[in-house]
Every structure is written in C-alpha cells, then in structure tokens.
C-alpha positions in Angstrom: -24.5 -1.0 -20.6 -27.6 -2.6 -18.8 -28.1 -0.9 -15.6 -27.6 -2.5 -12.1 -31.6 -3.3 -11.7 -32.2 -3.9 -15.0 -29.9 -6.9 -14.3 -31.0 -8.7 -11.4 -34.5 -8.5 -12.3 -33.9 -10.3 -15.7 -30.8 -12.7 -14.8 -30.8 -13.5 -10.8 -34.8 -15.0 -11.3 -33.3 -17.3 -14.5 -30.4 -18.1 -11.9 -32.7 -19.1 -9.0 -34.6 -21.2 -11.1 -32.0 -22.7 -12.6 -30.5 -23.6 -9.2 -34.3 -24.8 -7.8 -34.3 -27.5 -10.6 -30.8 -28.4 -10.1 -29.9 -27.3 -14.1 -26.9 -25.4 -12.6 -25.0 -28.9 -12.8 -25.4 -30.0 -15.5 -22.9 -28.9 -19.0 -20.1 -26.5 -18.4 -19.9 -23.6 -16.4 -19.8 -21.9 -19.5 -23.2 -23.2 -20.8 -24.8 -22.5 -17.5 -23.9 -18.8 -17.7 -25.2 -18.5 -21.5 -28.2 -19.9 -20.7 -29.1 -17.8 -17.5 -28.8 -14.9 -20.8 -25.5 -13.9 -20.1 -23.5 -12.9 -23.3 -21.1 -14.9 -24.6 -17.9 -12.4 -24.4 -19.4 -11.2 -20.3 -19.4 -14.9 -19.7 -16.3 -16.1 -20.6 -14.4 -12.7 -19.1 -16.1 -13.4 -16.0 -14.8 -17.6 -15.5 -11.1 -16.1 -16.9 -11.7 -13.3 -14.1 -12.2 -15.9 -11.2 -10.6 -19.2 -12.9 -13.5 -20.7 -13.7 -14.0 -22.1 -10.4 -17.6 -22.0 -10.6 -20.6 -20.4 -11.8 -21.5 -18.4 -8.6 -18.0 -16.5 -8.7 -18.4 -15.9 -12.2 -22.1 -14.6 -11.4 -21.1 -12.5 -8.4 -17.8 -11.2 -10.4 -20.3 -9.8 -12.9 -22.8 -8.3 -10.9 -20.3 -6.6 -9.3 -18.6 -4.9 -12.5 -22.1 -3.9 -14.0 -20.7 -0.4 -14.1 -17.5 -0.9 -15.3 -17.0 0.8 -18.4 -14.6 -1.3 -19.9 -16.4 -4.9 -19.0 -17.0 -5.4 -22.9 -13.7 -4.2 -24.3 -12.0 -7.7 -25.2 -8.4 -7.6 -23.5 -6.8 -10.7 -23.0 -5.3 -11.6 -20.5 -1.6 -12.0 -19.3 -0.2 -15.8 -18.3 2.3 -16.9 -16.9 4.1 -20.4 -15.7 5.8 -20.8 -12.2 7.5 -24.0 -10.8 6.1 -23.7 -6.9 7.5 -25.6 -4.5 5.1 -27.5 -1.8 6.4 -30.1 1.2 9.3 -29.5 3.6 11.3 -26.8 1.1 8.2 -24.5 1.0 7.8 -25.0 4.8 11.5 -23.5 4.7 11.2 -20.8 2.5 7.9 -19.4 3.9 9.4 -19.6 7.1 12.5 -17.6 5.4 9.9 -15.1 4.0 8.2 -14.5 7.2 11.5 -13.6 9.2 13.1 -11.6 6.4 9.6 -9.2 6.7 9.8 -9.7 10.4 13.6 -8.2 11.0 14.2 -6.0 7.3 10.9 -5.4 6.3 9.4 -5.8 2.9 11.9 -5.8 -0.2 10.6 -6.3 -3.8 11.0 -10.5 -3.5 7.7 -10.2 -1.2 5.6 -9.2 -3.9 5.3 -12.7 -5.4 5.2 -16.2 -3.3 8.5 -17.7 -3.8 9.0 -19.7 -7.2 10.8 -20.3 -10.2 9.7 -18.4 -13.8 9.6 -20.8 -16.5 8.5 -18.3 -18.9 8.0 -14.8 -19.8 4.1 -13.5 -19.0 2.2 -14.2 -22.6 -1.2 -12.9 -23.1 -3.8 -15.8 -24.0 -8.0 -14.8 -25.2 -10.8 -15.4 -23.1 -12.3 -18.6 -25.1 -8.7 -19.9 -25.1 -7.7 -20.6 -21.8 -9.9 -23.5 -21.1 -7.7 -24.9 -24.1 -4.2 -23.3 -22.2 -5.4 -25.2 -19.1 -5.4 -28.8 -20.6 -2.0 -28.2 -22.7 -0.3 -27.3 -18.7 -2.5 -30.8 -17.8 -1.4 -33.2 -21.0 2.3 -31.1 -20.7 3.2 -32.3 -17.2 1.6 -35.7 -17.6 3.8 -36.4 -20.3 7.1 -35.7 -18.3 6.1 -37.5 -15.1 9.4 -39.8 -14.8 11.5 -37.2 -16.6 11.1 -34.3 -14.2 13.9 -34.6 -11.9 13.2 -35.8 -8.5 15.8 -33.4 -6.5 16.0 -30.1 -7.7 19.9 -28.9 -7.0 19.9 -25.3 -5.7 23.1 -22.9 -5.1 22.9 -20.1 -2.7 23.8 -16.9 -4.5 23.9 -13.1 -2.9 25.2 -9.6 -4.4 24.7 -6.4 -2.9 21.2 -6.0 -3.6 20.1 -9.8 -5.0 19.9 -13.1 -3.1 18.5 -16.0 -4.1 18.8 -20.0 -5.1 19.8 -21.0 -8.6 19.2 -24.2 -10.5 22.4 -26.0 -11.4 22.6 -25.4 -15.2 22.5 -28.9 -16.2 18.7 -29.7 -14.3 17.7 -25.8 -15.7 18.1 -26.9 -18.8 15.4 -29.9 -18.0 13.1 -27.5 -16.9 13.7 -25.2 -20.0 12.7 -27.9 -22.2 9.9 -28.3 -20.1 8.8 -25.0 -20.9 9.6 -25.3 -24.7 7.2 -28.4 -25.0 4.3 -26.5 -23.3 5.0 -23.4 -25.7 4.9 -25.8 -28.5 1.5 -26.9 -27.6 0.0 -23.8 -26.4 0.8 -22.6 -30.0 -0.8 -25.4 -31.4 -4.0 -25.6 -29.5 -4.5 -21.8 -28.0 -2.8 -20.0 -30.1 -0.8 -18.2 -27.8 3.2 -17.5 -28.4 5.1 -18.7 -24.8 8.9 -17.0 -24.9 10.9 -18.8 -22.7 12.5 -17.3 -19.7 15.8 -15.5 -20.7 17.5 -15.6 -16.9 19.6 -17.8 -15.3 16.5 -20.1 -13.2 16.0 -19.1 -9.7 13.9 -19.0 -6.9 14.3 -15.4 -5.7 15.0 -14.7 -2.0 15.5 -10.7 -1.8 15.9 -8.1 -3.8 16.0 -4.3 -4.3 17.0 -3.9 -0.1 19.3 -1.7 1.7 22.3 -2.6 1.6 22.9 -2.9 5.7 20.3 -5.5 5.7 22.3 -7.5 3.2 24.2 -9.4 6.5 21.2 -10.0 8.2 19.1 -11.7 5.2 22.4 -13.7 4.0 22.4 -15.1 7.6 18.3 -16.3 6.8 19.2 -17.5 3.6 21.7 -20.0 4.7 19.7 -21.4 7.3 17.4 -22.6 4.2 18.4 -26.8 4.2 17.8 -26.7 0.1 18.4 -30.3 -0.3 15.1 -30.7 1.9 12.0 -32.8 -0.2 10.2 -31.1 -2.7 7.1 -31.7 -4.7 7.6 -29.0 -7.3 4.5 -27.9 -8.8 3.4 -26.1 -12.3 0.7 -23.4 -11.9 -0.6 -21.3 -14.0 -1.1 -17.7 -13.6 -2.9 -14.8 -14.7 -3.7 -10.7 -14.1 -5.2 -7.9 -15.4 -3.0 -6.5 -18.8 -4.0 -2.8 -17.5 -2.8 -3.3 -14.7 0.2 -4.8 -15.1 3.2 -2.3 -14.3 0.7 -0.7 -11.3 0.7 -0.6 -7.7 -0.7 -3.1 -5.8 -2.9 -1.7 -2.9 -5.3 -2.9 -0.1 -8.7 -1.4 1.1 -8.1 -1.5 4.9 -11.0 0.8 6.1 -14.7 1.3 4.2 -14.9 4.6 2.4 -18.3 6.1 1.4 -17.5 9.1 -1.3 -18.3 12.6 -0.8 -18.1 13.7 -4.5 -18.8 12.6 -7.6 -15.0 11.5 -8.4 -14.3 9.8 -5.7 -14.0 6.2 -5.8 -15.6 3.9 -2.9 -13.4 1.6 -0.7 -15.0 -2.2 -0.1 -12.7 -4.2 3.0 -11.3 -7.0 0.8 -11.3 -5.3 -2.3 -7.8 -3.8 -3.8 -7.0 -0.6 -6.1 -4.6 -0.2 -8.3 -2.4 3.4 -9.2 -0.5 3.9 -12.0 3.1 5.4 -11.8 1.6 8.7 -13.5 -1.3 8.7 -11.0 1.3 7.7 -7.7 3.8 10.1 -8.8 0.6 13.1 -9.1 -1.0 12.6 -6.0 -1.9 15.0 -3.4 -1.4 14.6 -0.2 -4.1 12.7 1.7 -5.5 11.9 -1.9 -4.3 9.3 -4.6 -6.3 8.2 -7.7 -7.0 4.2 -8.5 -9.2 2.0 -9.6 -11.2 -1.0 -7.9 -10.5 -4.4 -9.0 -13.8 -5.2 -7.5 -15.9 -3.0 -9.4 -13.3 -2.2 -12.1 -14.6 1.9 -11.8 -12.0 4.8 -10.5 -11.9 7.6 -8.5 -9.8 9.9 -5.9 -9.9 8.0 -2.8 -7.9 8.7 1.1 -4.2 7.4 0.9 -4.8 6.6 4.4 -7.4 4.0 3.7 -5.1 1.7 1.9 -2.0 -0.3 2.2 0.5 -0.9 0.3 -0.1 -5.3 -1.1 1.6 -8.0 -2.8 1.4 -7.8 -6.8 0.3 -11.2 -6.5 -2.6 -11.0 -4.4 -4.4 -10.0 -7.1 -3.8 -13.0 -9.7 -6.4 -15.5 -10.8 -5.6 -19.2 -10.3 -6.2 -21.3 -13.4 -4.8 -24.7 -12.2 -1.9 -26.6 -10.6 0.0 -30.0 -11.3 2.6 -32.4 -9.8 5.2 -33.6 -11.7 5.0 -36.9 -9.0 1.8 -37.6 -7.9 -1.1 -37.9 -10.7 -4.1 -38.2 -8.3 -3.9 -35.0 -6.8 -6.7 -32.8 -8.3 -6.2 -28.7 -8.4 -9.5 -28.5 -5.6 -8.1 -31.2 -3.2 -4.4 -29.8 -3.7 -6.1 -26.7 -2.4 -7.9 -28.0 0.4 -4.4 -30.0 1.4 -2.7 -26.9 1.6 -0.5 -27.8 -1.2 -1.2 -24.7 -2.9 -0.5 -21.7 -0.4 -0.4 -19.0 -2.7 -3.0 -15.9 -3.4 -5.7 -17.9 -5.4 -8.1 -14.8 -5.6 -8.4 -13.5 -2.2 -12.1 -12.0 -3.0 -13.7 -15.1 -2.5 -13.5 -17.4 0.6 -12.3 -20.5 -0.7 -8.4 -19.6 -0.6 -6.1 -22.1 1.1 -4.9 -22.3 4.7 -1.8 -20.9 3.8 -3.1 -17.5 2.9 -1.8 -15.0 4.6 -3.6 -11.4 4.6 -1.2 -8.5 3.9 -0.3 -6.4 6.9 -1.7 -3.5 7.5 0.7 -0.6 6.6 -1.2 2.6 7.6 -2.0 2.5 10.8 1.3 1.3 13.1 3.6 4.5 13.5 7.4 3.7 12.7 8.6 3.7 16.3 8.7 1.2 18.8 8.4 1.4 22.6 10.9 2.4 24.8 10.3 3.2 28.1 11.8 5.9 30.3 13.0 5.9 33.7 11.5 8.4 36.0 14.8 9.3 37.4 15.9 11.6 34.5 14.3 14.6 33.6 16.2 14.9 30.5 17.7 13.4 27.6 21.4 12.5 28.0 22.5 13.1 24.8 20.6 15.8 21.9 17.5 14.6 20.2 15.2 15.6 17.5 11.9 15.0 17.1 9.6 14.9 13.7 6.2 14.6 13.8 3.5 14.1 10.7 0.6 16.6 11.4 -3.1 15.7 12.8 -6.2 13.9 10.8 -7.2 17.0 8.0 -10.6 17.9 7.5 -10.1 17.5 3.7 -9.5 13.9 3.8 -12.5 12.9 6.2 -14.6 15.2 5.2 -14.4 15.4 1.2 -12.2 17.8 -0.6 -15.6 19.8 -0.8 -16.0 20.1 2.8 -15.9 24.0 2.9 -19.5 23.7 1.8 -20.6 21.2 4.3 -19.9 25.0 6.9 -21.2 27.4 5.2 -24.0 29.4 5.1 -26.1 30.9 2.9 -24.5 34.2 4.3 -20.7 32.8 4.2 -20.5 32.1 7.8 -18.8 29.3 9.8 -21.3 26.4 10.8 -19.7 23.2 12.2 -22.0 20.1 10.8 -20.6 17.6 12.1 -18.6 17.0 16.1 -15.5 16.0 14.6 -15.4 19.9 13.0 -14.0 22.5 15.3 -16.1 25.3 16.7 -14.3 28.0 15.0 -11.6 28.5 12.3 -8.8 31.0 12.7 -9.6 34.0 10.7 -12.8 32.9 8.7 -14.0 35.2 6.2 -11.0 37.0 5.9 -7.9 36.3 3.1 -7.9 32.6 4.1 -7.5 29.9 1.6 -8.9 27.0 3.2 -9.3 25.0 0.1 -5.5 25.0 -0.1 -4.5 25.0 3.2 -6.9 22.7 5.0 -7.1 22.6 8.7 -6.9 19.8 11.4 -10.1 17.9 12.8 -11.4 17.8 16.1 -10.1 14.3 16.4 -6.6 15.5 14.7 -6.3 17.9 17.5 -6.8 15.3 20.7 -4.5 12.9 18.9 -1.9 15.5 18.7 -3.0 16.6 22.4 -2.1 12.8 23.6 1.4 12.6 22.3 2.1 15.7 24.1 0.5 14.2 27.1 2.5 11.4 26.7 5.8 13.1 25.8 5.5 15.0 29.1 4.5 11.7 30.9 8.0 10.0 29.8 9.9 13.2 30.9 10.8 14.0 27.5 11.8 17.8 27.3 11.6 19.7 23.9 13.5 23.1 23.7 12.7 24.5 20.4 9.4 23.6 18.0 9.7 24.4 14.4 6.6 23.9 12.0 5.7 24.0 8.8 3.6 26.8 7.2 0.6 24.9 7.0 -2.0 25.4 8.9 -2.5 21.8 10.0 1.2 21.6 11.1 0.4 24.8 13.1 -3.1 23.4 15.1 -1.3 19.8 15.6 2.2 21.8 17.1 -0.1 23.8 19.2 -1.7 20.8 20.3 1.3 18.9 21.3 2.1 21.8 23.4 -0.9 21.8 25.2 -0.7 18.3 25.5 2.6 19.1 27.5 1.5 22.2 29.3 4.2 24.1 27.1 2.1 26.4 25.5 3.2 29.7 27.1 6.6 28.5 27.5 7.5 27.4 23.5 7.1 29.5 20.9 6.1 27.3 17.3 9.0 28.6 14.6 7.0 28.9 11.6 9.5 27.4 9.4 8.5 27.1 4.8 11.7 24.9 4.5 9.6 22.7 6.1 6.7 22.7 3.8 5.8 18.9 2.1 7.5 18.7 -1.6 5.8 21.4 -3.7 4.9 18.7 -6.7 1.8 17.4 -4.4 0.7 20.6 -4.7 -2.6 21.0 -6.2 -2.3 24.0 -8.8 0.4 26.2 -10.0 0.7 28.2 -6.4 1.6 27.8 -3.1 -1.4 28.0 -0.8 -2.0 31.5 1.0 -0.6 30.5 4.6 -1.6 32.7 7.2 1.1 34.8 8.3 2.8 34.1 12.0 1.7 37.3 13.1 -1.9 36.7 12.3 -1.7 33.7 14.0 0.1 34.5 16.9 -2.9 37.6 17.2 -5.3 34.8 16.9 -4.1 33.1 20.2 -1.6 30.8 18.7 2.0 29.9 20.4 3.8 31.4 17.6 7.0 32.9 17.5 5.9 36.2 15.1 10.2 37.9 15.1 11.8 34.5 13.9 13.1 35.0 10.4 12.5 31.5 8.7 16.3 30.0 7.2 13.7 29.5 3.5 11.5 32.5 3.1 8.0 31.7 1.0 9.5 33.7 -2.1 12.2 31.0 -2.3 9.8 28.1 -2.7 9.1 27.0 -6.4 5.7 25.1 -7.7 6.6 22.5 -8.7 10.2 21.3 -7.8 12.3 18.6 -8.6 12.1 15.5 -5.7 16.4 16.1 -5.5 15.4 19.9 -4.8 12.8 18.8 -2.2 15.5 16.1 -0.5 18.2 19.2 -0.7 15.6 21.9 0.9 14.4 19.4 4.0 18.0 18.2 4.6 19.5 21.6 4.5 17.0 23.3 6.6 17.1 20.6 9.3 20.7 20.9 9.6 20.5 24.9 9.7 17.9 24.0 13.0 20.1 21.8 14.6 22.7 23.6 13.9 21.1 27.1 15.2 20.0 25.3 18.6 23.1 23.7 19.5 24.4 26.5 22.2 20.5 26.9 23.2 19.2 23.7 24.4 19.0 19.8 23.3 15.7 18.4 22.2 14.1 20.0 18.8 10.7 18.8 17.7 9.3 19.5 14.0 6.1 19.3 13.1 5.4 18.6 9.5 4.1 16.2 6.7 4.4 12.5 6.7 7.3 13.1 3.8 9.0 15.1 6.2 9.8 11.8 8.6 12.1 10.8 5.6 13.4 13.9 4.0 14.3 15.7 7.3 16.5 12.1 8.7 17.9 9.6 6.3 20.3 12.2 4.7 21.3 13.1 7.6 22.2 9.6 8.9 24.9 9.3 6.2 22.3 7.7 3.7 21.8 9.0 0.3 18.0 9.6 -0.5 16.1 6.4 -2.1 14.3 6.7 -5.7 11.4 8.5 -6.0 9.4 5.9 -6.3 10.5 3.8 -3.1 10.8 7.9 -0.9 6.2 7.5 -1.9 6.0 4.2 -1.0 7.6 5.1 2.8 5.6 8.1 3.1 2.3 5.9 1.9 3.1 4.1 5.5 3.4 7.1 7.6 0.0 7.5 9.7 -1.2 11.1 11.3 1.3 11.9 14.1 3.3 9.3 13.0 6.7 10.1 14.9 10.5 9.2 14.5 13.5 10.0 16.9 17.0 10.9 16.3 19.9 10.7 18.5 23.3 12.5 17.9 26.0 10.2 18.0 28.9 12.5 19.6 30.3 15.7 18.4 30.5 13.8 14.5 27.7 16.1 13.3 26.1 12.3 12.6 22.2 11.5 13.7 21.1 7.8 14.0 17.7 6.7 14.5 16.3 5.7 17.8 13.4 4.3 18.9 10.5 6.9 20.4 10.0 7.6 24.3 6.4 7.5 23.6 3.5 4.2 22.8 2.3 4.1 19.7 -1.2 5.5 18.6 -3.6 3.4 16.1 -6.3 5.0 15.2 -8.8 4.8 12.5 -11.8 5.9 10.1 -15.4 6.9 12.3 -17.6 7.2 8.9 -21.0 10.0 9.3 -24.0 7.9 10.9 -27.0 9.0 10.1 -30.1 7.1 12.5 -32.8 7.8 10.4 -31.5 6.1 7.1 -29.9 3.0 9.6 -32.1 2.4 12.2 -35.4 3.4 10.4 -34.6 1.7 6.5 -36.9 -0.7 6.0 
C-alpha cells in the first residue's frame, strides 16, 4: 500500500491541474479518476463508496482510507430496493417517527427511514452498479401509468409489531415491479434480485416494551394513510462487513494513547461486531471507522448508539409520476429526506443528526419543596461511578505517574495528588481509580442532593475502587462524611464477563481503606463475599446476583431508615431496578445497548409503592449533569506549529 505522502505528492498535483484546465468535466467521473493515476479497482470502490456523486467525494473518500488495509480486497457491495414515500404521507409518518422517539424512545423501526422492501439485499460488483443504476431508471420508466396512483394501507399492531400493510391485490403490483427490475438486473449487471418474501409493509415499530404498545397504537392511528403520496424507488447500498454490526456515532474527538487504539473524527461512525459488543470492557469497546476503514479500542463514552441507515450510500431515486424530476434536484426539493451519506455536506434538509445518547443522564427534573426535609415514602438511589482515569487517560496510564523509582507523580491536573496505598499490593491496572474531574462531579450531586433536602440513610458500594472515591465524594458533597459509613458491598460489582482476564481485580480491603481516611464501614459483613464471585458468569447469573442483593439491602434497611443510595457501575442502573419493578430482564443484547447510554454519575430513582414489596421508577430530585471530553493541550505543538 502507497503511503499517505507518497500519495498526495503524486495524485493531488495531477488533480489540481486537472481542475486549473477545467479537464475535471469533461468524460465520466470514472475516467477522470483513472487519469489523475488512480487504479482502476481504488477508483471504482471509491464512486460505489460515495454514489458516484462526484469526483471530489470519491477523491477525498480515498485519501482518507489510504491506510486501510482492506481498500484493495474486491467485496461487493450489498443493494437493496425501497418504495419511499415523499409529499403529505411522509410529512405524516416523519411526524409519527419523531413523537414515537419523543414519548417511547427508540425501538428497532428507527434504524431505517420509514419504507416499503421490495426485495431482499443482493450484492452487485463495483463496475456493475453504474449498469444497476440505469436498469432502476429504464424499470420505473417503463411502468409510469401502471404504478398505482393511491397506495391502500391497513393499520396492523401485535404485541411487539405495528405497522401499515399493502392491500394484497396493489402488493402484488409492486411485486411484479420488483420481478421486472430483477429480470433486468440479471441481464445487464449480473446480479441475482430475490424478491421480498413478507407480506409488504411500511413498518411503524417494532421490538418495544410491551407498556408502550397503547401509547404508539394511539400515534399510529392518527396517521391519515389515504393522504397523497408520490412513492419513490431508491436504491441502496452498505458495507457487506458490516452488515449484521452496530451502528455507532463519534460524538467527541479522541486522540489515541496506544498503539491499538483507534481515533475518533466528529462526523465519522464505528462499527462493533456482536463478538466485539458482547467482549467489551467497561469504558472500552473495539470498532472500526467507516471513515478511515482502520480499527482499534476506543472510549464507549465517546460514541452513541446511530441508525443502521445513516451509513448507506445513495445511488439514485425515481418517481413513478413525475419524469422530470432528476435524483440532484429531488434532493435539493427535499423529496428525498433520508441518510444520503451523512460525511459529506450535501445531504438533504430533511436530515436529521442522531441524538446524542451519552451524555443526558436518564432522569428528569423534579423539583422539591423546601418544606420537607424528607421523603414521604422509601427511596433508593443508584448511581454509576465518576470519570476513570483509564478511559481519559489510556489504559496505559500507570506509566504516564511513575517514576523511574516506582513513585507516584501526577502529570497531568485532572490526576489526583495521591493514590490510596501506592506501592503497596494495589492492582491499579485492574482496578482503576476516579479522576480529579470524576471526583467534583460526584462532589456536585451530593451538593445538589443535599440542596433538594434529599436524605440518604444507608450507602452501599461496590468493591471498586472508583465506586469507593465517587461514594466518598457524594458524601462530601452532602457534608455526610462522618455521619455515613460506605457498605463495601461485591454483589454489587459490574457483570464479571467485562472483566479483563481470568481474575477478579485485587480490591483493597474495607479496612485498608477505612485506615486510609475513607468513610468505610470496616465490621459490615457483605450479603456476597469475594470468594462467591465467578470470572466469567453467565448475564442470567449477573441479573440474579444484582437483583438479589438489592433486595437483601432494602430488605436489611427497612426497620433502619428510608432512603438507600448505591454506588456502582452504569450496568448496575438496570440490573439493580427493572427486576425489581415486576419486569423480567431484556436480552443481552438490548441490557448493552441501555448501559451504552448511561453517562458517569448517571442516576435513577425508585419509589416503593406501599407495603407490596413493588419499586417503580421515579423521576430524580436532582438536575442533570452533561459533561464532556477536555483532550491534553499541549502550547508548544499548538500555538508555536508552524
């Protein structure tokens, strides 16, 4: 593979002169790229990677994947054809989409702009799908006047599926529809097109809990179906690696501290395999840019969880009513609102970013009179820990205060002055501790629990040491410190399969901390003792452990006091509360993708209802707190790079 320089010195020149005698117009995109000296196979993967809008975004979309080590292996890609509706109906239906995010949240239908699949996803070459495009071109012109003018769609809803279906005698219009185009794209890009096996649809919701069913019934009826529609077919494509993947967002810039880490661009996205998701570490996931197509460990905490189809390439869009309305002008109309590839600037007005996932805690505001100084009926109180020096830091960071004689040496403001217990049997790699910052966020929820008159009777913690400095902090924060003693609780501890290795990390012990000036209770006897822990467990043993212990510790303070706060992991928000609001745990899968949204203190609230032995969520008594990445600056290579 050519190096980065090697490759602007010999191409970008040819392009700029190219451009200064205005040769760039002239022939195909394609012939422009071969003769700036671009090879054949680069060139054509780089117009199928952007849709061949043009040659800049096929010029940038190489020079950005001149380390990717798989830019010359020849995958095809994988097509597919949507009916997209545009006019009043997709006025409705976005409107639909917005309000079912707005009061249910996100449900799997939200991953793709809403449509109707006319065929199963096919996989077409490079040097074909200039030929695909014009067979979706000559296809629809020849069934302008055939293509029904009203489309008639039936409201359907099950327990976990809602969405409109084409009456069957119109489905089978657009079936045949979708049979001539196969026909042709056999014949002229040698690609095989299976038709869609399912009943036609445009999908509403799917995959949701099942209270929320009510609620998005209630949306989808207010959708007026028999509204006008100028039904569009687009064509499709993505990535064939990273088809069954997650989907995720680069919300913050991250420069990497080691050699396997991967760097995060704002617009860019990663993808994680189900292997890779279902591996991570906490604070650490592995992906892979689309950008720059290279991977790497990266901070969970810098992405967001996106839309499959924000990813997708473009390749072309046609009425079935009007036949003056090109694929540009369509877009510049706003007649296509979907995620043409969001990289590069000329996506529609509709676009709409994905929201940022990471950095809103799960409660909302509720303010508290003055007049009470405490809760009328029993709370609880679960907390994620502070920001971790591991994840801002590099998991390397131990060597960034070190040394050349072993000793502690903060580098950096955000490190603390000292660490409990350095140089002794400590096992920092394992058991990383909280940041300067961590500590005065965990201090300002305190603040502003006490502020709100929130009382907490009992603290319990898990047996890391991050959960330890960010419960001590809270404390401070509410001038409890020498009032609470922290419960040093390893029922608590995150699952044990995000453990890194075949061991538990060597915690320090409650008495060593509580001699090092920590609030800690040293005489409680934890309900799960260390030696009853097991690397790794199952995700139903981790949902069993969390619920049971929390119930022992609600059930233990119930003759003591009220309020309970726990301080643990950002799993710990859904493993210590959903079984015990009657709900059965999700998948494994959807329990990750939670968690992926919990921030540092992230906090939840729950409420007992009665003498039931039943918890229900509530909303927090405290604001939210945003927060975000302050990367290393460094004057001398800023201010003084010439």
């Amino acid at each position: 593979m050519a190096a980065r320089g090697d490759l602007y010195s010999q191409i970008l020149p040819r392009r700029l002169r190219h451009k200064r005698s205005g040769s760039v117009k002239c022939g195909s995109n394609l012939d422009v790229l071969l003769s700036m000296g671009f090879p054949r196979p680069r060139a054509l993967k780089a117009l199928a990677s952007t849709g061949g809008r043009n040659v800049q975004a096929a010029c940038d979309w190489l020079f950005s994947r001149v380390d990717d080590p798989f830019l010359d292996e020849p995958w095809p890609r994988e097509f597919v054809l949507y009916l997209r509706p545009s006019g009043p109906l997709q006025n409705q239906l976005s409107h639909f989409w917005q309000q079912s995010r707005d009061k249910c949240g996100k449900n799997k239908a939200h991953n793709i702009f809403p449509h109707i699949t006319l065929c199963q996803f096919f996989m077409c070459a490079d040097h074909k799908i200039e030929a695909l495009c014009e067979v979706l071109q000559t296809t629809v012109q020849q069934w302008r006047g055939r293509f029904p003018s009203l489309l008639p769609l039936e409201l359907y809803t099950s327990s976990n599926f809602i969405g409109l279906f084409v009456e069957e005698h119109v489905a089978d219009l657009l079936k045949q529809f979708a049979a001539d185009f196969g026909t042709e794209a056999a014949r002229k890009a040698e690609v095989h097109v299976a038709p869609h096996k399912k009943q036609l649809h445009v999908t509403l919701a799917y995959n949701f809990p099942s209270d929320h069913l009510a609620s998005l019934e209630k949306l989808a009826k207010g959708i007026e179906v028999k509204l006008g529609c100028d039904w569009l077919a687009v064509l499709f494509s993505r990535d064939i690696r990273f088809a069954n993947h997650e989907t995720l967002r680069v919300m913050y810039p991250y420069i990497p501290q080691n050699e396997d880490e991967l760097e995060l661009v704002m617009g860019d996205f990663v993808f994680m395999s189900p292997s890779d998701q279902s591996n991570a570490t906490e604070g650490w996931v592995y992906g892979t840019s689309l950008a720059s197509g290279l991977s790497g460990l990266l901070p969970e905490n810098y992405v967001g969880l996106a839309d499959e189809s924000d990813t997708w390439v473009f390749h072309g869009s046609h009425s079935f009513f009007s036949c003056g309305l090109s694929d540009r002008s369509s877009r510049e109309r706003g007649m296509f609102d979907g995620p043409v590839d969001s990289r590069h600037p000329d996506t529609s007005p509709g676009d709409t970013p994905a929201v940022s996932l990471i950095c809103h805690p799960v409660q909302q505001v509720l303010r508290i009179s003055g007049n009470h100084t405490r809760q009328p009926k029993r709370l609880f109180f679960v907390c994620r820990h502070g920001e971790r020096m591991d994840v801002v830091f590099g998991r390397h960071w131990l060597s960034l205060c070190s040394d050349s004689k072993g000793r502690y040496v903060r580098s950096n403001l955000n490190m603390p002055l000292t660490l409990p217990l350095w140089g002794g049997q400590r096992d920092y790699d394992m058991d990383a501790p909280v940041t300067v910052f961590g500590s005065m966020q965990a201090r300002l929820v305190g603040e502003a629990l006490s502020e709100g008159n929130t009382v907490i009777d009992f603290v319990y913690c898990s047996p890391a040491l991050r959960c330890v400095q960010t419960a001590q902090s809270i404390l401070k924060g509410m001038q409890q410190e020498s009032k609470l003693k922290i419960r040093v609780e390893p029922g608590l501890f995150e699952w044990t399969k995000w453990v890194s290795g075949s061991s538990l990390p060597a915690w320090i012990p409650p008495a060593d901390l509580a001699a090092t000036h920590f609030s800690v209770d040293a005489t409680y006897r934890p309900l799960i003792p260390i030696s009853k822990l097991t690397v790794p467990e199952s995700y139903e043993s981790y949902m069993s452990r969390s619920h049971r212990v929390t119930k022992e510790i609600l059930s233990d303070c119930k003759n003591s006091g009220n309020n309970v706060l726990i301080v643990a992991h950002a799993s710990s928000l859904e493993a210590c509360t959903r079984q015990l609001q009657g709900f059965v745990p999700r998948s494994a899968k959807d329990f990750i993708q939670v968690v992926r949204k919990i921030p540092y203190l992230g906090l939840c609230s729950c409420e007992e209802q009665g003498d039931s032995g039943q918890w229900q969520m509530v909303d927090t008594p405290i604001l939210p707190l945003t927060h975000g990445p302050n990367h290393s600056f460094d004057w001398r290579e800023t201010l003084l790079h010439v």
